[in-house]
C-alpha positions in Angstrom: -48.6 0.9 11.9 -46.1 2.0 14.7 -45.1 -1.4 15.4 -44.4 -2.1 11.3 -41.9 0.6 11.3 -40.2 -0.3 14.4 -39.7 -4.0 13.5 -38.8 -2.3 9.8 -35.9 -0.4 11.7 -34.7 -3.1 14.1 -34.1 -5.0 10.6 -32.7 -2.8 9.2 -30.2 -2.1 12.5 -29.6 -5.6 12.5 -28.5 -5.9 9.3 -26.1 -3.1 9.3 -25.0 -4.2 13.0 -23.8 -7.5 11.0 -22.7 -5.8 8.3 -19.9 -4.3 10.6 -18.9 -7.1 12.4 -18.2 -9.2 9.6 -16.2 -6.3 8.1 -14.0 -6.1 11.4 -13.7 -10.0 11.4 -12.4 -9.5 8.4 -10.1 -6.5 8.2 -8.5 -8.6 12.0 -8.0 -11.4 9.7 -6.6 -10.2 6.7 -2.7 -8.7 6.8 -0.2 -7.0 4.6 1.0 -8.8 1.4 4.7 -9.6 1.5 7.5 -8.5 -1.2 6.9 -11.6 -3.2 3.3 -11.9 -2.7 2.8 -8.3 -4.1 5.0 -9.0 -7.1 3.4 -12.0 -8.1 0.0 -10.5 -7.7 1.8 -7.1 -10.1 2.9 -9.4 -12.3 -0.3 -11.3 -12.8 -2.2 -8.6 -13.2 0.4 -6.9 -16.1 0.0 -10.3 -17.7 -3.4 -9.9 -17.5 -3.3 -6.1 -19.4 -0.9 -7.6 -22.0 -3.1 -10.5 -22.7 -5.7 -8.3 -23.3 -4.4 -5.6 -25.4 -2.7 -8.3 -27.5 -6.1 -9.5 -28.2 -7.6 -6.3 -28.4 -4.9 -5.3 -31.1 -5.2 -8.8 -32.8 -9.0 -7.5 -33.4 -8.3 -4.4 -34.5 -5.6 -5.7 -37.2 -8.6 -8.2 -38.9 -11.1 -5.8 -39.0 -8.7 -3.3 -40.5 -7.3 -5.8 -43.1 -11.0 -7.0 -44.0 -12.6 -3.9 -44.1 -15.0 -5.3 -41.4 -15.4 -2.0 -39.4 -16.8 0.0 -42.4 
């Protein structure tokens, strides 16, 4: 029973062991986002709001007009 829950653990610390090193492989890899690169990524993603509220509006307005939502 002993040796179930020490080979339970080591997986388990081996797992989390990876867990971190992939992490710091990643945070060495990645850098800061230039000027452009963070407003193209703003500007994307206020795109992205729009789109959806348009639609989400364009929704609202038929099932208003129709009487749909009654």
């Amino acid at each position: 029973m002993d040796e179930v829950k020490v080979s339970f653990f080591s997986k388990i610390g081996s797992i989390i062991s990876k867990f971190f090193d992939d992490s710091k492989r990643i945070i060495i890899v990645s850098k800061k986002p230039t000027k452009e690169e963070y407003k193209r990524m703003a500007l994307i993603v206020a795109l992205g709001i729009l789109i959806i509220g348009i639609i989400g509006y364009i929704i609202y307005l038929i099932f208003g007009l129709t009487g749909l939502g009654k």
